[in-house]
C-alpha positions in Angstrom: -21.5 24.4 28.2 -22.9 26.3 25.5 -26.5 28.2 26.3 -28.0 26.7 23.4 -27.0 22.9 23.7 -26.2 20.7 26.9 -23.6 18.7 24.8 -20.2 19.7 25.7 -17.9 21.6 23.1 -14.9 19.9 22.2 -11.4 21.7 20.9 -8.2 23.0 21.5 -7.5 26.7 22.4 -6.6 28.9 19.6 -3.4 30.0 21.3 -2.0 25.9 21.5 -3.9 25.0 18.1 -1.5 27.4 16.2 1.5 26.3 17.1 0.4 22.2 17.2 1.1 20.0 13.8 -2.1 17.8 12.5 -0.8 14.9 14.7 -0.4 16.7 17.6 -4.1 18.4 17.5 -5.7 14.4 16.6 -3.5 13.0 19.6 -4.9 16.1 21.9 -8.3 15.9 21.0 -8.2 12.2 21.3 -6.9 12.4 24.9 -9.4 14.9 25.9 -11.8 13.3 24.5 -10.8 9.8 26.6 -10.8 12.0 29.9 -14.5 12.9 29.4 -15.7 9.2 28.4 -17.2 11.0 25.3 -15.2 9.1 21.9 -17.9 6.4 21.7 -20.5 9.1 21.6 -18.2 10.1 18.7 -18.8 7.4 16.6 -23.0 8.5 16.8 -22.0 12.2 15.1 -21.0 10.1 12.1 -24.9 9.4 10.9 -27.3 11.6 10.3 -27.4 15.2 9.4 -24.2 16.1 11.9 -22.0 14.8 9.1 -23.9 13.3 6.3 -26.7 15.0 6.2 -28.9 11.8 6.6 -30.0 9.6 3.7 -28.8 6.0 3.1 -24.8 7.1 3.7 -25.7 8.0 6.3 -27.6 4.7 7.7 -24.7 2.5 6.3 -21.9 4.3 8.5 -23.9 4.1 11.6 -24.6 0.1 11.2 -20.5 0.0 10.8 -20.0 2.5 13.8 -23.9 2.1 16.3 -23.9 5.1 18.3 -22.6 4.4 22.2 -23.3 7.4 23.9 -24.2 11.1 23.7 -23.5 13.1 20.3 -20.6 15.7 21.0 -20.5 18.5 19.1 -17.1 19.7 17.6 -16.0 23.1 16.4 -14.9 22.1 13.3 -12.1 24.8 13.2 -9.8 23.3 15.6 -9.7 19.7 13.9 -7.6 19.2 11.5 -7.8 16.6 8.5 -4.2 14.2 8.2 -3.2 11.1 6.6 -4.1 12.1 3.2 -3.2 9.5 0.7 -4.1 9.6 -3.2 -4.5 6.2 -5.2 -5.2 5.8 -9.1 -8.6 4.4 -10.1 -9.1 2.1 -12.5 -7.8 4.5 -15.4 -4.8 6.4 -14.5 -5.4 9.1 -17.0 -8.8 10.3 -15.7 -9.3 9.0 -12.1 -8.1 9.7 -8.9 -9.2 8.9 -5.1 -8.0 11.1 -2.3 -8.6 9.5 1.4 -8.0 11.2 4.5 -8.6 10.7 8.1 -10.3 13.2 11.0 -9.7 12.4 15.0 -13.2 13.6 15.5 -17.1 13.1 13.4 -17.3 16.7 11.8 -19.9 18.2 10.0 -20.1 18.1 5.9 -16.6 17.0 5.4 -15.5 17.9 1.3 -12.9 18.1 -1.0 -11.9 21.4 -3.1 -9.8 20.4 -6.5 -8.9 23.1 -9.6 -6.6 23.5 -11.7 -4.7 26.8 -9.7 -4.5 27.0 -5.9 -6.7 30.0 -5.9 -9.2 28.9 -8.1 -10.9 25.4 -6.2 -13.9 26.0 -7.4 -15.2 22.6 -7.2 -16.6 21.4 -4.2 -17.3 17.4 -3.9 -18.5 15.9 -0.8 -16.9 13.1 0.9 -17.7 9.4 1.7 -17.2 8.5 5.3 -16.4 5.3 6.4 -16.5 4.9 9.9 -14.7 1.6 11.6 -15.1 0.4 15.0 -12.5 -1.5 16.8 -14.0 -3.2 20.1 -11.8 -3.1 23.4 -9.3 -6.1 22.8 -7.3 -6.1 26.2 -7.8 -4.2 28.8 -4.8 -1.7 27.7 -6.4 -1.6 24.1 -9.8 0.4 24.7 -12.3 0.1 21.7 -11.2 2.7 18.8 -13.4 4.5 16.6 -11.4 5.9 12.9 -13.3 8.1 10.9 -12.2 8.1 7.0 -12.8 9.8 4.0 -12.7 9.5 0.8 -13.9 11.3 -2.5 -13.8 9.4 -6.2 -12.2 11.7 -9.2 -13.5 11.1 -12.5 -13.9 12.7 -15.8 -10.3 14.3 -15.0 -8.1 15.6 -18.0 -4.9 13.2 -18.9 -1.6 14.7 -17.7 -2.4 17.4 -15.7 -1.7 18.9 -12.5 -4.2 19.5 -10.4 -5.0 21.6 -6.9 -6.9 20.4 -4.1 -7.4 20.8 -0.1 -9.9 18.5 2.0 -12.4 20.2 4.5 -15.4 20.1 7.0 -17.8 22.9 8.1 -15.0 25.2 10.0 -11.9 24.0 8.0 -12.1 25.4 4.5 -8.9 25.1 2.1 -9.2 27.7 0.3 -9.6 29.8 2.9 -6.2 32.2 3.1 -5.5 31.0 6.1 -5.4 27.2 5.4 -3.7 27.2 1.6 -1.2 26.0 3.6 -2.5 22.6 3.9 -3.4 22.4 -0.1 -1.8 19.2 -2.0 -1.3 18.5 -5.9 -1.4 15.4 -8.0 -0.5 14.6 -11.7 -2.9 12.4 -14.0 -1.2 10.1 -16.0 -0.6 11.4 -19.9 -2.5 10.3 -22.6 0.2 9.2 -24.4 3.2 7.0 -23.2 6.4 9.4 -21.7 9.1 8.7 -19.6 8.1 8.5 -15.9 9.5 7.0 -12.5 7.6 4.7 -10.0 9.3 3.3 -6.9 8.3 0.6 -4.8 9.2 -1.4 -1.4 7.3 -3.4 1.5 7.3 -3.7 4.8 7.1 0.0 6.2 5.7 0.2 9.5 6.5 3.3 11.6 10.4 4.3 12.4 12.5 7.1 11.8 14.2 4.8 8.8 10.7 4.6 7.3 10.6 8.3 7.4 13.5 8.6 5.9 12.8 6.3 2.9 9.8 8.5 2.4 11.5 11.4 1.9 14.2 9.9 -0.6 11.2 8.3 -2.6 9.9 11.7 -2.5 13.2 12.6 -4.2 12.8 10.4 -7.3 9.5 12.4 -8.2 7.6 8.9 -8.9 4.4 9.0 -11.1 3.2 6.4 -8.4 4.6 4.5 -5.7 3.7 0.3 -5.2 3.7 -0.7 -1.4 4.1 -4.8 -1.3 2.5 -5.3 1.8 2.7 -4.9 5.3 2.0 -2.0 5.8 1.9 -0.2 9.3 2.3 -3.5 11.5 -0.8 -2.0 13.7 -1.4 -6.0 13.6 2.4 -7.3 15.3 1.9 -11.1 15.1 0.7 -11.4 11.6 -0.8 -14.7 11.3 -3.7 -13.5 10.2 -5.7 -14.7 14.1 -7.7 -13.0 16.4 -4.8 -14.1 18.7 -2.6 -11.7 17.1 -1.4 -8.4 19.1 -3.4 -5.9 17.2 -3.4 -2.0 18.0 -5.4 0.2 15.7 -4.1 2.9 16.7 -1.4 2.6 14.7 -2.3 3.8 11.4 -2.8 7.2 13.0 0.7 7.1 13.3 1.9 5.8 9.9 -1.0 7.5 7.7 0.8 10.8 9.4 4.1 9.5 8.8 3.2 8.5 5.2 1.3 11.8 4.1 4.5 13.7 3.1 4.6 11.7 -0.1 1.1 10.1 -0.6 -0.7 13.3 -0.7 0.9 13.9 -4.1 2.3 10.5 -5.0 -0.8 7.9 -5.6 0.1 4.9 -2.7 -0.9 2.2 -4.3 -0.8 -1.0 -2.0 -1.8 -4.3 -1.9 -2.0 -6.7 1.1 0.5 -8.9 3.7 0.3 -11.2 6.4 0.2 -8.2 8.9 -2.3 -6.6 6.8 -5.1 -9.3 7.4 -6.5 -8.0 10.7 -8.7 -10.7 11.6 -11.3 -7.9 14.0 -13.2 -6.7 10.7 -14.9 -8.7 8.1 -14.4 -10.4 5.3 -11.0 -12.3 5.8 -9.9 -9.4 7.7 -9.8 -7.4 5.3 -12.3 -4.3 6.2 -9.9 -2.3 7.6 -7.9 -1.8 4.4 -11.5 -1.5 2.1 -12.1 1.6 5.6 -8.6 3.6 5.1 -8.0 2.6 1.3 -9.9 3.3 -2.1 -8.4 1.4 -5.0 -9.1 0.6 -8.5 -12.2 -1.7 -8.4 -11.4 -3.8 -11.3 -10.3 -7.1 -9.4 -12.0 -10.6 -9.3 -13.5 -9.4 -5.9 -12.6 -6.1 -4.8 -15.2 -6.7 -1.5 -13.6 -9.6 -0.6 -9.7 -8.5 -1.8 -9.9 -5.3 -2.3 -5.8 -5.2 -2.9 -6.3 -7.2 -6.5 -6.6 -4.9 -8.9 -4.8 -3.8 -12.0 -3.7 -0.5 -14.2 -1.7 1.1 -17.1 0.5 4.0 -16.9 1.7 5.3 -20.2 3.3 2.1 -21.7 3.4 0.1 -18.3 0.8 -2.0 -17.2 0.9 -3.0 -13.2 -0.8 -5.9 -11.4 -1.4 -6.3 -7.6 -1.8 -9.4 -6.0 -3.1 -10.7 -2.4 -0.7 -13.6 -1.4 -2.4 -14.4 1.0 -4.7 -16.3 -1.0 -2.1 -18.7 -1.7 0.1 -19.0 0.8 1.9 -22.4 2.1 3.5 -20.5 4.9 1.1 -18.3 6.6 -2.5 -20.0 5.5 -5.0 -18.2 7.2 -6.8 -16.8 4.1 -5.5 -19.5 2.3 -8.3 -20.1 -0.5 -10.2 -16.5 0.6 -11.2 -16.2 -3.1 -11.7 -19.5 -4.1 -10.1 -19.2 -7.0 -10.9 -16.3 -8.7 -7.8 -13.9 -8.2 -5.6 -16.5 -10.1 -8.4 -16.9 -12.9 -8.3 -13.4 -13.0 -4.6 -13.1 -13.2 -4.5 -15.3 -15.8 -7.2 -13.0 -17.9 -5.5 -9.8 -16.8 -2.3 -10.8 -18.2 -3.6 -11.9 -21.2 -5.4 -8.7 -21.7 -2.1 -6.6 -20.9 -0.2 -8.8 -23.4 -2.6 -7.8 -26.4 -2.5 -4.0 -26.0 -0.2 -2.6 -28.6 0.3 0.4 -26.1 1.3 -1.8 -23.3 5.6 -2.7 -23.7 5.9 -3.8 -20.0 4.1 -5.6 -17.0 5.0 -5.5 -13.7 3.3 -7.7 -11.0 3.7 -7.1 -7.2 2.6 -9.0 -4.1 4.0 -9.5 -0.9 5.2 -13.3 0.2 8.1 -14.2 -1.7 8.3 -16.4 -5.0 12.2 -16.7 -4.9 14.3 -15.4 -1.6 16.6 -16.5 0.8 16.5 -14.6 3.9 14.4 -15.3 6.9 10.6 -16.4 5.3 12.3 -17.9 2.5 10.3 -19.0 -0.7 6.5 -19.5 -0.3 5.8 -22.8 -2.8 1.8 -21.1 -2.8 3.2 -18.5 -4.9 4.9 -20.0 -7.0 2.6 -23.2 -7.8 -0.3 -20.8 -8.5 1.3 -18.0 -10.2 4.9 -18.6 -11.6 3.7 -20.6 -14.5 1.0 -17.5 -15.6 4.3 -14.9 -15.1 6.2 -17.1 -17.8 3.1 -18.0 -19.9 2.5 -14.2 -20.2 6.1 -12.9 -20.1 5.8 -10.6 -17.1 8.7 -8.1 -17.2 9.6 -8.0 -13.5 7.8 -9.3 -10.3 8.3 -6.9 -7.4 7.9 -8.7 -3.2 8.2 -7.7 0.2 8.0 -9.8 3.2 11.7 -10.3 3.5 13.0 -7.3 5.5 16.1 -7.1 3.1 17.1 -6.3 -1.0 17.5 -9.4 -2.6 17.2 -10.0 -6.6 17.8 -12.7 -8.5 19.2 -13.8 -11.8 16.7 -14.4 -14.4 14.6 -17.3 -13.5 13.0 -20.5 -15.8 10.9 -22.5 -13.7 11.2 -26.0 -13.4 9.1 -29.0 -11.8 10.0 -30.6 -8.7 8.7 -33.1 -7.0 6.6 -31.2 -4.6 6.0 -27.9 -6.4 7.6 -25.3 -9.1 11.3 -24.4 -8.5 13.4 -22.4 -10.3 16.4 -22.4 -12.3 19.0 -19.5 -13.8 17.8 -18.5 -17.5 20.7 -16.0 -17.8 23.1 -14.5 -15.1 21.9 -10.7 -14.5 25.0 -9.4 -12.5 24.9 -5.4 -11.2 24.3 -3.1 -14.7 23.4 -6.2 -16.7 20.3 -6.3 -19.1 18.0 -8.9 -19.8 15.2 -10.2 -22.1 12.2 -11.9 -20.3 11.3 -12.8 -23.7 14.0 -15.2 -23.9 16.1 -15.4 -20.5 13.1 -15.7 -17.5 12.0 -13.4 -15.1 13.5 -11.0 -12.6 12.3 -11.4 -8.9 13.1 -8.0 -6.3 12.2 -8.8 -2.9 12.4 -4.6 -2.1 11.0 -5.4 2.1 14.0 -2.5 3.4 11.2 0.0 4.0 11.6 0.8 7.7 10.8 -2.4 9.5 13.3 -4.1 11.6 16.1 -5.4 9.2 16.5 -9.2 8.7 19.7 -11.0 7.1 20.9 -14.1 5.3 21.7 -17.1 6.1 25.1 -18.0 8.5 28.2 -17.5 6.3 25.8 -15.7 3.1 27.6 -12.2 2.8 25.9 -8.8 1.6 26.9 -8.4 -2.4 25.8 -5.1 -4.4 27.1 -2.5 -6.4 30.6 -1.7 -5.4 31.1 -4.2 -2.8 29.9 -7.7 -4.9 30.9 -10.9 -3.1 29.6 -13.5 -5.8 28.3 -17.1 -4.8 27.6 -20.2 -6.5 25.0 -21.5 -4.4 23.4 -20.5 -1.1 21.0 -23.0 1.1 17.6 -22.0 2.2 14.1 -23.0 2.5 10.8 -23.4 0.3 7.1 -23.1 2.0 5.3 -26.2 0.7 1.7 -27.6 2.0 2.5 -31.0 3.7 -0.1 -34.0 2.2 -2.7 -34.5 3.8 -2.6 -32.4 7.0 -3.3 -29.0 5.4 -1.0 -28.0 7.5 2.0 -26.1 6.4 6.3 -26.9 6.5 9.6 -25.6 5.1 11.9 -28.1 3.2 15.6 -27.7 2.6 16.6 -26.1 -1.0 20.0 -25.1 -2.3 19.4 -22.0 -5.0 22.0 -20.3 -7.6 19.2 -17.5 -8.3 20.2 -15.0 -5.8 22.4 -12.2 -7.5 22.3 -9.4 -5.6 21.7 -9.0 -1.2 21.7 -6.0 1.0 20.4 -5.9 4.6 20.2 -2.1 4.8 17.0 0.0 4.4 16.0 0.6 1.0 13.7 0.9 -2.0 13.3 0.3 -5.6 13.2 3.2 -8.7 12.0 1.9 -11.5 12.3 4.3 -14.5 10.4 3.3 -17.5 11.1 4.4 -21.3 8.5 4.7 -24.1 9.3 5.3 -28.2 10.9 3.1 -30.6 13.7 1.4 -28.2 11.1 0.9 -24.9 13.2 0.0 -21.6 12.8 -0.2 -18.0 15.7 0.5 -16.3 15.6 -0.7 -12.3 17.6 0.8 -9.4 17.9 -0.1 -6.1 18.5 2.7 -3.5 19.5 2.7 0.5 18.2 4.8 2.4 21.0 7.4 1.9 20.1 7.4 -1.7 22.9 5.8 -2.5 23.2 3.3 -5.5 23.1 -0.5 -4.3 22.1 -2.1 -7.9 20.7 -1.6 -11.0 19.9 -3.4 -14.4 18.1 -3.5 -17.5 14.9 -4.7 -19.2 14.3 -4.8 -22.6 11.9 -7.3 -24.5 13.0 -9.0 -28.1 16.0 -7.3 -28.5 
């Protein structure tokens, strides 16, 4: 006990802290702090002047987390921050958001950013949001999560920049912690050449790892995640029957720091993603760990709808759920306004002279053939708006495999939107949307356990094609009347390329007089699986 204070001091010998990683201190401290019955007294140290210093921030993170027991004080220099994960704001060239996570409340918790390692001079303070998960079973105890986040703005176009995030005991630019400092590039004012990748369905696995680290390979400018994200929330229908373990995203935020604390994460929302424990539609988790641009219909309600433009790309994330025939649960959530927004957004990206390309990217499927098939939703509500405004490719996840089509027309059926081929796209093939239809990647290899195609279906993709004329599969459509939901029988000649190993797209995208975007497939060796062309009017 210390002679000052009856609260008991929490943290991990100097000795053992040395030679522990970040995960290893948070899962130590957590323990300990389980054995003394003192984390709920945890979520209290959040409010007031123990970590915010008081003041209305400080009111609003104790109505999300109300104190349960005694405050604990923690010597800040044995807890150490993890998880960091960047995202873009609204303008790539000037803003960024850097999140993080702590095991434990700390005091004054800040970010240090400069332009050299030695010279952080600036010092912002954080935004904690503090979320409470109550005791679900009795082998899932209540969880309190700590997050942090600090807004960039006024930051010059294509620059590198230094930065380190901190408490009270835990200062980055210390000599001893430059170690834990991370960097991140603005977008340039002007269009270049750059990289982006993209996949769904991570989760936590060694294979995820691994794609991470390839990924990290590529040196993206940004990195989309379609969805379904840590599967901290197994069942994913969306209920608060669903197996649900918060813990989780301690684990993957870990896992997924080696790339997003220099390559902006930007995600948007799946079916395992709506955790139905926190409000609205589930979906105050994600608005907890996540900061994104805030430029969608709604971003309270759907905070993964949002929109940006990176040199001569503009990108568009969407929340399938929204729409969904297969898994309704947040069928409707916006009432209408993502797809009214979609409709402007596109519209808007269209008229920029400095915009060449769109890209939009969701999770549920608009055209596949592996195991959740097509979700009719999507394509109803948004097909006809990607061919009205000549979206350049759509990017999915959902399906745990690499599936791409041919470029698509749509075409009426009688219970929905189908799809036809514009123009065979086979492996090094290019393609106008202006002319031939639209692209669809289902890229949902990230590290999740691996689906496949149908009985008789075989893998085809660079160096090993296996073509086929027509391959039988489903299509989510709403059956009349019921609300409810049903899959009916649909035989496709869209599906070009398939590969049921882990893997993840590299998009790379050209500026100047002859714009392209030239889109690669990669396993999870780095290895080659597809690739083809986009070029508009040409």
């Amino acid at each position: 006990m210390s002679p000052a204070n009856d609260t008991p001091e929490v943290g991990i010998p100097a000795p053992l802290a040395r030679r522990m990683s970040m995960p290893e201190q948070h899962a130590y401290l957590r323990a300990r702090f389980s054995r003394r019955r003192a984390l709920a007294g945890a979520a209290a140290a959040v409010g007031g002047a123990g970590l915010l210093g008081g003041g209305a921030a400080a009111s609003a993170v104790q109505a999300a987390a109300p104190a349960r027991g005694p405050a604990v004080r923690v010597d800040g220099s044995l807890v150490a921050p993890f998880g960091r994960h960047l995202a873009f704001g609204a303008d790539p060239r000037t803003q960024m958001r850097v999140s993080w996570q702590v095991p434990l409340a700390v005091r004054r918790p800040f970010l240090r950013v400069g332009l050299k390692p030695w010279e952080l001079s600036r010092r912002i303070e954080a935004e904690v949001r503090a979320l409470h998960t109550p005791a679900l079973t009795a082998r899932l105890p209540a969880v309190e999560q700590l997050y942090l986040h600090v807004a960039l703005d006024g930051l010059r176009p294509g620059t590198t920049y230094y930065y380190g995030v901190g408490h009270d005991g835990f200062d980055p630019a210390s000599a001893e912690r430059l170690g834990t400092l991370g960097t991140f590039r603005t977008a340039p004012a002007a269009p270049e050449t750059f990289v982006f990748t993209a996949f769904g369905d991570q989760g936590v696995s060694y294979d995820a790892l691994a794609n991470d680290q390839v990924i990290l390979g590529q040196n993206p400018a940004f990195h989309l995640h379609a969805g379904d994200l840590c599967y901290a929330d197994s069942s994913g229908g969306g209920k608060k029957t669903d197996t649900y373990d918060a813990r989780v995203w301690d684990q993957f935020l870990a896992q997924t720091e080696t790339v997003a604390k220099s390559v902006p994460w930007m995600v948007t929302t799946g079916n395992h993603d709506m955790e139905a424990w926190y409000s609205p539609h589930g979906y105050g988790g994600q608005s907890a760990r996540w900061s994104l641009p805030d430029n969608g219909p709604d971003p309270a309600g759907a905070p993964g709808v949002y929109s940006f433009v990176h040199g001569n790309l503009g990108v568009v994330a969407l929340d399938a759920n929204d729409v969904s025939h297969e898994i309704p649960a947040n069928r409707g959530c916006t009432d209408g306004k993502q797809t009214a927004w979609l409709d402007r957004r596109l519209g808007e990206l269209r008229a920029r002279a400095d915009v060449d390309f769109v890209v939009v990217f969701f999770h549920h499927c608009a055209y596949a053939t592996s195991r959740h098939a097509s979700d009719g939703g999507v394509r109803d509500a948004w097909v006809p708006l990607f061919e009205k405004h000549q979206v350049d490719l759509v990017i999915n996840g959902h399906n745990h495999v690499y599936e791409r089509t041919d470029a698509i027309r749509s075409v009426p059926t009688g219970d929905g939107v189908g799809g036809e081929v514009g123009k065979p796209v086979p492996v090094g093939a290019s393609t106008d949307p202006t002319r031939d239809g639209i692209v669809y990647v289902t890229a949902g290899g990230a590290g999740k356990d691996l689906y496949g195609f149908g009985p008789g279906v075989p893998d085809s993709y660079e160096g090993r094609v296996r073509e086929r004329d027509a391959i039988a599969t489903v299509r989510w459509t709403a059956s009349h009347g019921s609300g409810a939901s049903e899959s009916v029988q649909d035989v496709v000649e869209w599906s070009r390329v398939r590969y049921t190993g882990f893997s993840f797209l590299a998009v790379e995208v050209a500026a100047g007089p002859a714009p392209r975007m030239t889109v690669s497939a990669l396993a999870e060796s780095g290895a080659r699986i597809d690739h083809f062309e986009v070029r508009r009017g040409r």
